[in-house]
KOLTI-86158 format. One record per residue (C-alpha): x, y, z negated; residue in one letter. Coordinates in pm, whole numbers, plus 50000, padded with zeros to 5 digits. Layout:
N
XYZA ...
This chain:
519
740515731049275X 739085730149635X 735975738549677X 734625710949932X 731285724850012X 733625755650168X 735895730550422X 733595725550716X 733295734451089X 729885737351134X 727165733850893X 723975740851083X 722725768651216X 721065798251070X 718635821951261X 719875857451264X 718095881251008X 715545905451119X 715485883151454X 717345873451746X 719425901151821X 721365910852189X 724235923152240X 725705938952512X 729155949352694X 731475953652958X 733305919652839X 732125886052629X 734995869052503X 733725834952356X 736125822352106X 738235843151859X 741085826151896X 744995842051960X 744025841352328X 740165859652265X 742155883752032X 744555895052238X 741955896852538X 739925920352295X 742725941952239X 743365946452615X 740125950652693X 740045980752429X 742825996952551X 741505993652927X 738496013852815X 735815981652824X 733435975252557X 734425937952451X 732785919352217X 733845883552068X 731415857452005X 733025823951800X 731525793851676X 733305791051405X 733775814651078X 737845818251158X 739995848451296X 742895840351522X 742515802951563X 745725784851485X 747905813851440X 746165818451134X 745345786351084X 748455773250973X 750735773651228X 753375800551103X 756095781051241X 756235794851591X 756795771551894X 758595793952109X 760575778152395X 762135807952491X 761785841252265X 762685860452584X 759075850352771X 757465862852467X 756045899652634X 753455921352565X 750565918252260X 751665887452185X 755675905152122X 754115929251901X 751945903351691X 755715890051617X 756715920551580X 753935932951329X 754755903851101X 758415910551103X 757355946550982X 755195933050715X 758365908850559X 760865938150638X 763515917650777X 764185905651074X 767385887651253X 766115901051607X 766725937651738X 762885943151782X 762405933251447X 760145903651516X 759845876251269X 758595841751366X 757865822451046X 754905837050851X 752155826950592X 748845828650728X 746745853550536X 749935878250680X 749055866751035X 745065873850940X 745835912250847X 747915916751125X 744655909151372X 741805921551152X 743485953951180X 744215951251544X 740335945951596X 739225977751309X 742035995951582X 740485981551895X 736845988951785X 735875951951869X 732675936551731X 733005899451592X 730405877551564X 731075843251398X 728875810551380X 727735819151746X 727165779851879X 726635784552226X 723365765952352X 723385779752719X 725065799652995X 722665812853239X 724355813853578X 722405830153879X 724525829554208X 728085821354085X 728075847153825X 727355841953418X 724195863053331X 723905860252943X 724875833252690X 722495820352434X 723175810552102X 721485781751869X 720995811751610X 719275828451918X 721465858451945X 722055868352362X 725435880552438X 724835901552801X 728305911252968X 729945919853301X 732795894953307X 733245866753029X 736445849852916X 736505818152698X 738665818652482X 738255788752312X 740045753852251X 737465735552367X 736205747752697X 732585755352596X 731775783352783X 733585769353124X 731425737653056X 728225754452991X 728745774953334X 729155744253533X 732655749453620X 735015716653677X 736675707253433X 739085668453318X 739365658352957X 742165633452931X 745025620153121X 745905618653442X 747155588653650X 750775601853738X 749895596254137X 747075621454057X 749225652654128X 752415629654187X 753745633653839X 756205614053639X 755125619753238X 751365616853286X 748895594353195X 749935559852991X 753705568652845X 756125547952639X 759695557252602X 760105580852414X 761025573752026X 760225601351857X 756915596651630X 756825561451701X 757675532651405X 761395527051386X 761295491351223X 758635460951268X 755395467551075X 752355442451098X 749395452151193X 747555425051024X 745505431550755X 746965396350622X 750505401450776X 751295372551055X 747525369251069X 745785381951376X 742155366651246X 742235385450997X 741985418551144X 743715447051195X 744685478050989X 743055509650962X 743945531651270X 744975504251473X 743125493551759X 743395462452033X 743165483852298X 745545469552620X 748775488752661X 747955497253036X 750975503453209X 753045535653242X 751305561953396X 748125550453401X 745475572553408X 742705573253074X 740105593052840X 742585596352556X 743295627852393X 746585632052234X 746155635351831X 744745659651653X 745615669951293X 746145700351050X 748825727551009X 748965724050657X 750345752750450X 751105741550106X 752925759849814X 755495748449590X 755215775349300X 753815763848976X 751915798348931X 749985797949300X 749345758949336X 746335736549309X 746535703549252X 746025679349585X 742975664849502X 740875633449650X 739175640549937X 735355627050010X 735265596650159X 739185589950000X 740265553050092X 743725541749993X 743605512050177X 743765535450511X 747495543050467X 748225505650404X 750615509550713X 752015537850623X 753055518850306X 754155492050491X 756925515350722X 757945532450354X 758135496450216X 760745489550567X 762975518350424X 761735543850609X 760245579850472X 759995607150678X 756165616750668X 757335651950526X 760195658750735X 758525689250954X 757605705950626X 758905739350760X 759245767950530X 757555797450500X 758145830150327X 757005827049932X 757745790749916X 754955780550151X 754995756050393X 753205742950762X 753115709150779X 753395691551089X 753145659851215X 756755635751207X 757285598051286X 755495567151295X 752505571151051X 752455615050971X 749375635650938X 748145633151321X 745135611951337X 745535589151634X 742695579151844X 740175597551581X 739555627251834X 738365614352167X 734665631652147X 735975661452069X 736375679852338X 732695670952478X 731255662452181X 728395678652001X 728045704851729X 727295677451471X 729635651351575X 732665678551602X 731745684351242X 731865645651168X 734725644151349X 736115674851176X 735725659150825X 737185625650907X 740555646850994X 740085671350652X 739705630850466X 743095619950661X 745125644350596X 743945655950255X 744155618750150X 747355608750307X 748855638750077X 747015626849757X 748085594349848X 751845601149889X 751125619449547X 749495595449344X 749195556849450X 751445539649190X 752335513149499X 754385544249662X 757555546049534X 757705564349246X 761025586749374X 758555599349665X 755555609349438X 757725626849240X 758985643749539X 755075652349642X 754615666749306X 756405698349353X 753505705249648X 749795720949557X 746915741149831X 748175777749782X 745685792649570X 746685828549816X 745365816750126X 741835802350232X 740315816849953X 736855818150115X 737625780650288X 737865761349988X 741975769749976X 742225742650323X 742655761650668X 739355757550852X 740995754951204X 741785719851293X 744835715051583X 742765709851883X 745795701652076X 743735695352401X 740245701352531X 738725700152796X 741305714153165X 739825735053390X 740215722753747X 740435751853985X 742055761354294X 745495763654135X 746605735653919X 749315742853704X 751755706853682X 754905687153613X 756115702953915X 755745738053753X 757375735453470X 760355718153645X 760195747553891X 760165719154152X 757005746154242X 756865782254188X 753475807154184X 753685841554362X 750735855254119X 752685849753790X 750485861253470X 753115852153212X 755665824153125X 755785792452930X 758855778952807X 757875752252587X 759195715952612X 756375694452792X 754925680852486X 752075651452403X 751985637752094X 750665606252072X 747135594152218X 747075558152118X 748125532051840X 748085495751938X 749305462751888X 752315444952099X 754055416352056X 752205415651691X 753955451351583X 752185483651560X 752925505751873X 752445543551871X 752005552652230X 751545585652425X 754625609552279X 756585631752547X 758855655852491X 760915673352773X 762115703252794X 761665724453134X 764905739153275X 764165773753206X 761015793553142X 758305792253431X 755185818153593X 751435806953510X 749425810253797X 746975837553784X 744645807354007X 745085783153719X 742685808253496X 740135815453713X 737395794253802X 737105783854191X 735485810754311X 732125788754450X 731935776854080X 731745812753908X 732825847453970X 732965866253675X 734765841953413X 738645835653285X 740075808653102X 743215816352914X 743605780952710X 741375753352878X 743245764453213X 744015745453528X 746745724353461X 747555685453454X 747975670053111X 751465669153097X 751895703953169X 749055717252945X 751875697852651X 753905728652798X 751765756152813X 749775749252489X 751345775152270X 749945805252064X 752525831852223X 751725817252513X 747685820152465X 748275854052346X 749955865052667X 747055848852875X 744565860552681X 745835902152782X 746875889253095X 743065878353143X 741625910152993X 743395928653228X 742595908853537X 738675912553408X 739135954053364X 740355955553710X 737825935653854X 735265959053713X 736845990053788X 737265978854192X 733505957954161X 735085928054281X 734355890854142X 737505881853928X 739555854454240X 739675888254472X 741505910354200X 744245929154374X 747285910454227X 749655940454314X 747955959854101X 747415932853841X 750895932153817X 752035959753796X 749625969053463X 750675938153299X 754265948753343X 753655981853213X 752195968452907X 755245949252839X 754385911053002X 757245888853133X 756165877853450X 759145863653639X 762865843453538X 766065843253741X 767535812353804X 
């Protein structure tokens, strides 16, 4: 059974023993994420001391979290560490349809051995549960960070490597959380977007909590929010949720229990759309390897939890956490709902029976994967924004750090009422034309703002184009692409915007990076 009291993001903070300690190195990398992993790596083999600091009690961020079902784009940008993660797990499963070997569907405690022994390899100190309180900045350049457990972390060059943007944040470096207005950076699938059918509700439900009744209020999830008009500009976040990795043998299942806080009555529309004759809340329930699954978010009513996440990306320690459990109740209950409520149809419980928590993975999390889907944070905003334009190749970069390939992909940010019928609102999905270069100015800070930091996941890009760019191979390859860039600046003394790019180049493409696609 899962152990509740385990499933939590941040439970307070506890003062070091024996005292605040400080640490020092070449290279701080604040987040252990794929990105901070790979940068650690890098940073290894370059011959810096790097240390990673996290806030959190997780290794590898989503790509142990859950998310074993790779979105690739293009397996042919794939270069460097993040190549041999890929690689590493298709040596682990001993089969593989590619001539490297790599594999690209995995289970996640697989994914976790592959990059605990990277860092035992790499020599690379993690410290976990480090909530950052402060960044001390003294002309341009980041001095020390201070914890809330009162740890100092003292380094040369810092990278943040998390989902949020903390450490960019905390150095006073600029930074949007949101969307866009499309005549922002003159974009066309920005800000306010309908359109697209995917994830929305194929048939008429009624909001109403008395159907045909507006007075009497609407359903849970819902909201009266206006429907602005396309490409309008706003705070929302597009959805957060879980990559859930269940397990459909008798002999390593738990059963889906009730969650804290359980409330049936907050998947009355879902019941409604199943009651309309459609079911396809499961239908991204992609398999793993030893009948294992990660669950993603499908259709109309699914397991993202739209409009729950808007203070997340600025939000505090303790309302992340709040914020954090409110998603665990969603998704945990929308499963032992499907599972259970005799008003479901009984043909769909049955089919939610063959599904437990793996009793193989999590095993110190409560059996539930402790890394929520931050889809979006906070963006930097720096000299280079990466955009719509990019990933069309409408614009190209001459200081390529890797590619993305990914379709440009929001899920959605909104779910309103129009016309008296539930409206999802916010999905994109478009694929570029062919892979594209990431500006090596889209992950560094401007340099008046700070001199001595990278951002390999909260980077400069537009909304849209983050939907793109958001991917773990992709985070991976920044993440060594950034390590790199931060050993070079050391080695030549200069602040990280007035690395030699020639050179920066030319090690990345040693160590295996794709930096450049013919059209």
């Amino acid at each position: 059974m899962i152990q509740f009291d385990q499933v939590y993001y941040y439970k307070g903070t506890e003062k070091s023993e024996g005292g605040p300690q400080t640490i020092e190195a070449d290279l701080c990398i604040y987040g252990a994420s794929s990105a901070g992993v790979a940068a650690a790596v890098q940073a290894s083999r370059m011959g810096l001391k790097a240390v990673i600091a996290d806030p959190g009690r997780h290794l590898g961020g989503l790509t142990t979290g859950g998310l074993g079902s790779t979105d690739i784009g293009n397996k042919a940008a794939i270069g460097g560490l993040s190549r041999s993660f890929y690689q590493a797990i298709g040596k682990h499963y001993g089969s593989s349809k590619e001539e490297d070997g790599s594999v690209w569907y995995f289970e996640p405690h697989v994914a976790s051995a592959v990059y605990e022994a990277w860092m035992e390899e790499a020599g690379v100190q993690v410290y976990f549960e480090q909530q950052l309180e402060k960044a001390e900045v003294e002309q341009g350049r980041i001095k020390r960070l201070t914890m809330l457990s009162g740890d100092v972390f003292i380094a040369s060059v810092f990278i943040d490597a998390t989902y949020e943007g903390d450490l960019l944040a905390h150095a006073g470096v600029s930074y949007h959380v949101g969307r866009e207005a499309n005549s922002v950076y003159r974009e066309t699938l920005n800000g306010v977007h309908f359109g697209h059918p995917n994830h929305n509700f194929y048939t008429y439900i009624d909001p109403y909590v008395q159907p045909g009744k507006p007075d009497s209020g609407l359903l849970y999830g819902v909201t009266d929010a206006s429907p602005g008009f396309q490409g309008q500009g706003d705070h929302c976040v597009q959805a957060y949720n879980f990559r859930i990795c269940l397990s459909n043998r008798p002999e390593n299942r738990a059963p889906l229990p009730a969650p804290p806080g359980y409330n049936p009555e907050h998947y009355t529309l879902l019941l409604r759309y199943i009651e309309s004759g459609i079911w396809d809340v499961m239908r991204l329930c992609s398999m793993m390897p030893n009948g294992k699954t990660d669950l993603n978010n499908w259709g109309g009513f699914s397991t993202d939890h739209i409009g729950a996440n808007y203070r997340w990306p600025e939000g505090s320690y303790e309302e992340r956490e709040a914020i954090f459990q409110d998603h665990v109740t969603y998704n945990l209950g929308l499963l032992y709902f499907l599972s259970t409520d005799e008003r479901v149809p009984a043909h769909i419980r049955q089919e939610m029976s063959q599904w437990g928590l793996p009793l193989d993975e999590y095993t110190d999390h409560g059996f539930w994967t402790p890394q929520l889907y931050i889809r979006e944070g906070r963006r930097m905003v720096s000299d280079v924004v990466m955009t719509e334009h990019h990933c069309r190749r409408h614009e190209e970069v001459d200081d390529s750090v890797g590619l993305a390939a990914y379709t440009m992909d929001s899920h959605n940010c909104r779910r309103i009422v129009i016309d008296g019928r539930a409206v999802n609102e916010g999905n994109v999905e478009v694929a570029p034309s062919a892979p594209y270069a990431i500006s090596y100015r889209s992950i560094v800070p401007r340099a008046e703002e700070c001199t001595n930091l990278i951002v390999p996941i909260c980077l400069s890009s537009s909304h849209i184009a983050f939907g793109s760019i958001r991917m773990e191979p992709v985070f991976m390859i920044l993440g060594q692409s950034a390590a790199t860039a931060a050993a070079l600046a050391l080695e030549a003394g200069v602040p990280v915007q007035d690395v030699d790019y020639s050179k920066l180049r030319t090690r990345l493409e040693q160590d295996g990076q794709v930096l450049a696609w013919a059209r």
